[in-house]
KETORGU-379321 format. One record per residue (C-alpha): x, y, z; residue in three letters. Coordinates in nm, 3 decimals. Layout:
<fises>
+---------+---------+---------+------+
:      c1 :      c2 :      c3 : type :
+---------+---------+---------+------+
:       X :       Y :       Z :  Ala :
...
+---------+---------+---------+------+
</fises>
This chain:
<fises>
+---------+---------+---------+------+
:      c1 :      c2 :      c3 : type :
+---------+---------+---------+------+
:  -0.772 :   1.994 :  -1.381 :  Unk :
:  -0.981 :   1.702 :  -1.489 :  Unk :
:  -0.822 :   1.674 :  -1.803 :  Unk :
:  -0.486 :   1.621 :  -1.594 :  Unk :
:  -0.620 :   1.329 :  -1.367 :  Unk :
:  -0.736 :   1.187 :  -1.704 :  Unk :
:  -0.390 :   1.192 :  -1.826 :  Unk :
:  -0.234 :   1.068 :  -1.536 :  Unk :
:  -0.424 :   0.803 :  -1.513 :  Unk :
:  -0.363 :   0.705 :  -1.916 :  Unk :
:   0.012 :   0.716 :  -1.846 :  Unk :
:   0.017 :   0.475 :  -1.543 :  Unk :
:  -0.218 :   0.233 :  -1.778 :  Unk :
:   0.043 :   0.301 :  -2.065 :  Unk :
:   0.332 :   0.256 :  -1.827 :  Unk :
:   0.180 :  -0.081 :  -1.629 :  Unk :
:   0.110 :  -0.209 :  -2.052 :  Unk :
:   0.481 :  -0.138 :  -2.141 :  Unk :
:   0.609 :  -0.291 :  -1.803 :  Unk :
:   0.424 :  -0.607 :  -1.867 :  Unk :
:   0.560 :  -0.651 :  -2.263 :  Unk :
:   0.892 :  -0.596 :  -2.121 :  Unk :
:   0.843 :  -0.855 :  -1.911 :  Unk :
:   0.955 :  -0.662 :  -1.586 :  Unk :
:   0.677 :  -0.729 :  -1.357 :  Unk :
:   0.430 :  -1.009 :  -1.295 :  Unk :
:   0.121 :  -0.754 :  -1.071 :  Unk :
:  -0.057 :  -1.067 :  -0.988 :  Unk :
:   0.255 :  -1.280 :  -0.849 :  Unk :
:   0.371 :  -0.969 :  -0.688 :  Unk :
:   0.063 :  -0.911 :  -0.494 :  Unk :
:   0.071 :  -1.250 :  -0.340 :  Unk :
:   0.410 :  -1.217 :  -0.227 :  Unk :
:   0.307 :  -0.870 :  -0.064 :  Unk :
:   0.037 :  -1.043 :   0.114 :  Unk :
:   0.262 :  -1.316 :   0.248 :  Unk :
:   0.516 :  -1.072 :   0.372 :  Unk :
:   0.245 :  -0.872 :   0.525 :  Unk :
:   0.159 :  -1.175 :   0.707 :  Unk :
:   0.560 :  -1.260 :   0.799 :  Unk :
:   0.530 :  -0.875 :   0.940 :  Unk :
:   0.268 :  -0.989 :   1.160 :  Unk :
:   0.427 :  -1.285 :   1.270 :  Unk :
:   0.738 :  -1.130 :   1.335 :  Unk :
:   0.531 :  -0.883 :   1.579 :  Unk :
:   0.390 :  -1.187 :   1.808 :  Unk :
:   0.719 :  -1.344 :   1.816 :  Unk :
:   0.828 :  -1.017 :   1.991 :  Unk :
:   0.508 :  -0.997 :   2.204 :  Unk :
:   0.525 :  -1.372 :   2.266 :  Unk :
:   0.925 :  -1.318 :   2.434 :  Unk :
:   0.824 :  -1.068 :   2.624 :  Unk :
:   0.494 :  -1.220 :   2.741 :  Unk :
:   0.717 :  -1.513 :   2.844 :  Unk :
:   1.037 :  -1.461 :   2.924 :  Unk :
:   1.176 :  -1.738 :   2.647 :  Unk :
:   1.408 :  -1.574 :   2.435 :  Unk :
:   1.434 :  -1.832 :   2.210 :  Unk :
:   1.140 :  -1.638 :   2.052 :  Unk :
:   1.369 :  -1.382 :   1.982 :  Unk :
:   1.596 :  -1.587 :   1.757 :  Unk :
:   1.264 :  -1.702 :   1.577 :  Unk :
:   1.157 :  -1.344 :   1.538 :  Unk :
:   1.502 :  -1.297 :   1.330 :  Unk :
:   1.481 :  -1.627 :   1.129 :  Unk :
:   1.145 :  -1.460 :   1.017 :  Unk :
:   1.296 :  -1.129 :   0.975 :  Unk :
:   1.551 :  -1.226 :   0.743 :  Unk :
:   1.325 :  -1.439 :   0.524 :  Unk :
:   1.053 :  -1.115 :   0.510 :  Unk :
:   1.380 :  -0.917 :   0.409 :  Unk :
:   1.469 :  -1.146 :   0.105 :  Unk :
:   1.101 :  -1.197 :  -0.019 :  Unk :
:   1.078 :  -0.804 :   0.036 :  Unk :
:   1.388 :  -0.747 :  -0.258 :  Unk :
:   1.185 :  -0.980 :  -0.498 :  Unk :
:   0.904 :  -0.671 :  -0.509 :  Unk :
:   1.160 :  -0.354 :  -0.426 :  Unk :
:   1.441 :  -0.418 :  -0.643 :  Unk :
:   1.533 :  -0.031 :  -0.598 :  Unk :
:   1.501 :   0.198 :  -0.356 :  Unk :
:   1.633 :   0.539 :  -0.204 :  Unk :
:   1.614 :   0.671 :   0.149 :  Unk :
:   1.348 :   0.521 :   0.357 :  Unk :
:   1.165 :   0.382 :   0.084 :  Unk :
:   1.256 :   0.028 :   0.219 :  Unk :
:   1.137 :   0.157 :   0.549 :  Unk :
:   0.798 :   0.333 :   0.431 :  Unk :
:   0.715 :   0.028 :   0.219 :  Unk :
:   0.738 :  -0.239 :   0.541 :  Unk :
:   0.545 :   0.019 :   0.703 :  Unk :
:   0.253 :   0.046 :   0.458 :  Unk :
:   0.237 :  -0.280 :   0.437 :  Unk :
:   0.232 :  -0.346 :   0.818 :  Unk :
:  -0.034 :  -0.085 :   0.871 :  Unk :
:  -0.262 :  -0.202 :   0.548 :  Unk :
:  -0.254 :  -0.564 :   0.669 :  Unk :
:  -0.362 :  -0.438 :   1.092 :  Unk :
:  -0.619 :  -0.263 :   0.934 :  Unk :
:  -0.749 :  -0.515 :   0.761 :  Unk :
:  -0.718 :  -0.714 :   1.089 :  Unk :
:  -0.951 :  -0.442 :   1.261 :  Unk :
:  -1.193 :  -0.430 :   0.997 :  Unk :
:  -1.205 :  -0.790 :   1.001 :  Unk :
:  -1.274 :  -0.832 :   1.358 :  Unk :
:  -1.520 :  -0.508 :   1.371 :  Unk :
:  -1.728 :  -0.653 :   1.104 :  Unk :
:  -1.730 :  -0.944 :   1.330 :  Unk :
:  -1.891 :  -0.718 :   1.591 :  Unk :
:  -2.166 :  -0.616 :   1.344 :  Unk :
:  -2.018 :  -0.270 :   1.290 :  Unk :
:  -2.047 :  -0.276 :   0.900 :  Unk :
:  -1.968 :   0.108 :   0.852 :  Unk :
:  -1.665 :   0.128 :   1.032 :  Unk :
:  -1.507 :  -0.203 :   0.914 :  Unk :
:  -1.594 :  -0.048 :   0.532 :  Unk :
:  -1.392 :   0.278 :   0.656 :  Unk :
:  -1.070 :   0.065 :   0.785 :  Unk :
:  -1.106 :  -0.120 :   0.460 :  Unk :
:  -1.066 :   0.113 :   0.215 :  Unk :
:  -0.804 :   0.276 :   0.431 :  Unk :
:  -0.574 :  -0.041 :   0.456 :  Unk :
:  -0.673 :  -0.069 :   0.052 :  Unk :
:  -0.535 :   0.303 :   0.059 :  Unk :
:  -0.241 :   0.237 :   0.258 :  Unk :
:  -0.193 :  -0.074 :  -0.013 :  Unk :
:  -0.254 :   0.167 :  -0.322 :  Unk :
:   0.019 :   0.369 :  -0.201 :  Unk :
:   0.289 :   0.113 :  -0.176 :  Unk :
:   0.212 :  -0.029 :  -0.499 :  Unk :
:   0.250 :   0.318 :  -0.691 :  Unk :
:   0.553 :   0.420 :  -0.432 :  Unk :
:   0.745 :   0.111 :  -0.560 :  Unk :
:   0.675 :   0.113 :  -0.900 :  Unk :
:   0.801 :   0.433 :  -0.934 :  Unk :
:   0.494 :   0.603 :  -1.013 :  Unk :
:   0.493 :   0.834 :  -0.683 :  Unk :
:   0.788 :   0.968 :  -0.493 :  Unk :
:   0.834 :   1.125 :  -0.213 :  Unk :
:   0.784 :   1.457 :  -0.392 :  Unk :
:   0.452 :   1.339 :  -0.520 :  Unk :
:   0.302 :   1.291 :  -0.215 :  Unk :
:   0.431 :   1.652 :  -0.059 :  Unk :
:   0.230 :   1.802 :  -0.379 :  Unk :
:  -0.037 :   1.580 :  -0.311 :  Unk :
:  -0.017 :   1.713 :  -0.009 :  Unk :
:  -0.081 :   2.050 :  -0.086 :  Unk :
:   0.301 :   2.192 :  -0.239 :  Unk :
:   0.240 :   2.273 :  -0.564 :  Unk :
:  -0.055 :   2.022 :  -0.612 :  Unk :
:  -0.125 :   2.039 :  -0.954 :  Unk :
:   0.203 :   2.069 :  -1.096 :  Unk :
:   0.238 :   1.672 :  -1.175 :  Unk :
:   0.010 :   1.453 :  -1.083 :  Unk :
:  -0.296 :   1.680 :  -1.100 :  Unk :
:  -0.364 :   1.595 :  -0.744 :  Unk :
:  -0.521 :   1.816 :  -0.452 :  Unk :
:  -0.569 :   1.763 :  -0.118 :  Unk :
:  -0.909 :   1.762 :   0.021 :  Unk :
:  -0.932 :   1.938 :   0.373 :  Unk :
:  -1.065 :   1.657 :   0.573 :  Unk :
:  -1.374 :   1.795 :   0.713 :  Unk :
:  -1.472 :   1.816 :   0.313 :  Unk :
:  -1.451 :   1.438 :   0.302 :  Unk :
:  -1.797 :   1.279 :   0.297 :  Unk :
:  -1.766 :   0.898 :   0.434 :  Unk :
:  -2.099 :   0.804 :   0.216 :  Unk :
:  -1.877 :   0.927 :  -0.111 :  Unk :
:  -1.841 :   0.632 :  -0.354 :  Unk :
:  -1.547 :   0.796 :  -0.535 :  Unk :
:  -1.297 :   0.983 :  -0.301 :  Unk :
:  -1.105 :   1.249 :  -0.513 :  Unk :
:  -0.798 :   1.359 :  -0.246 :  Unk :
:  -0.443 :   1.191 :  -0.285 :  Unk :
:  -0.582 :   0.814 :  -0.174 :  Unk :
:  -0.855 :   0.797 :  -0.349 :  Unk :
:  -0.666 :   0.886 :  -0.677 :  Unk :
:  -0.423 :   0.570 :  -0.548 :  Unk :
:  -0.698 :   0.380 :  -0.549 :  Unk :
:  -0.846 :   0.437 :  -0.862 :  Unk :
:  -0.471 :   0.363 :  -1.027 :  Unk :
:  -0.436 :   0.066 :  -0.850 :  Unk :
:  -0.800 :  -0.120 :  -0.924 :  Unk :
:  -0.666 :   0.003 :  -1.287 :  Unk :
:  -0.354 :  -0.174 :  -1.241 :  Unk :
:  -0.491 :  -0.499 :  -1.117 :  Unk :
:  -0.803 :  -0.479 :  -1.374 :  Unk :
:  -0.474 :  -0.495 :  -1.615 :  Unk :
:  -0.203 :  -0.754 :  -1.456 :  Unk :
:  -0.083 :  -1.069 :  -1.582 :  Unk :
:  -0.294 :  -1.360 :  -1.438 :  Unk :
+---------+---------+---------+------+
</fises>
């Protein structure tokens, strides 16, 4: 079983090394981009909230001047997709960047511990979009990961969640092997 996490993770290095001396992908470029349309996901949330909370519809028109710039910066990172990958992908990156938001502001509050938790989930939540749109997870991956057939490809088990000890540096269920590819893949992007 170890031997296959091993593996796994030597492929993804071998297949991030072959990526960038093809000249396909630019990680570091990339992740600034996903950063700035997790951001023009956020705005496009208080223009909504903003209409409402006002009555000005004009906000409205804003909120789609947004939406179609998020959409067109959004095609420069998935340049393929199928189903509700498009979808899923917004999604994680909506959710990683309000938990970061949280974190933020709890950490504000003094509450170390439980900004640390929302952290490394929005880091989770950021590890899976990065390996769901570079192809290295699909959506059969993640129902093994999730328990069907577990160690059949990635070498990935679910841990039952009352096994999960927060004070664990290295998480070993489905997220924390995301999170180990990732650091690996930004330890290796171009700079």
């Amino acid at each position: 079983m170890e031997e296959n996490k091993i593996r796994s993770l030597n492929e993804f290095v071998e297949k991030i090394d072959q990526m960038k001396k093809q000249d396909k992908m630019d990680l570091s470029s990339d992740q600034d981009l996903s950063i700035a349309i997790m951001n023009l996901i956020s705005i496009e949330e208080h223009f909504f909230f903003t209409a409402e909370k006002t009555g000005k519809n004009e906000y409205f028109d804003l909120l789609q001047e947004v939406r179609k710039m998020r959409g067109e910066l959004l095609r420069k990172i998935i340049k393929e997709y199928e189903g509700e990958v498009w979808c899923i992908s917004k999604h994680l990156l909506a959710a990683s960047m309000r938990l970061m938001e949280v974190g933020t502001k709890q950490q504000g509050m003094g509450k170390k511990e439980e900004a640390q938790e929302l952290f490394h989930k929005a880091y989770d939540l950021y590890g899976m979009f990065w390996a769901l749109n570079m192809k290295l997870i699909g959506a059969n991956d993640i129902k093994e990961a999730g328990g069907i057939d577990a160690e059949k490809n990635l070498g990935i088990k679910k841990i039952p969640e009352k096994a999960l000890n927060k004070s664990d540096k290295n998480p070993s269920g489905f997220t924390g092997k995301l999170r180990e590819l990732v650091r690996k893949a930004i330890d290796c992007c171009i700079e």
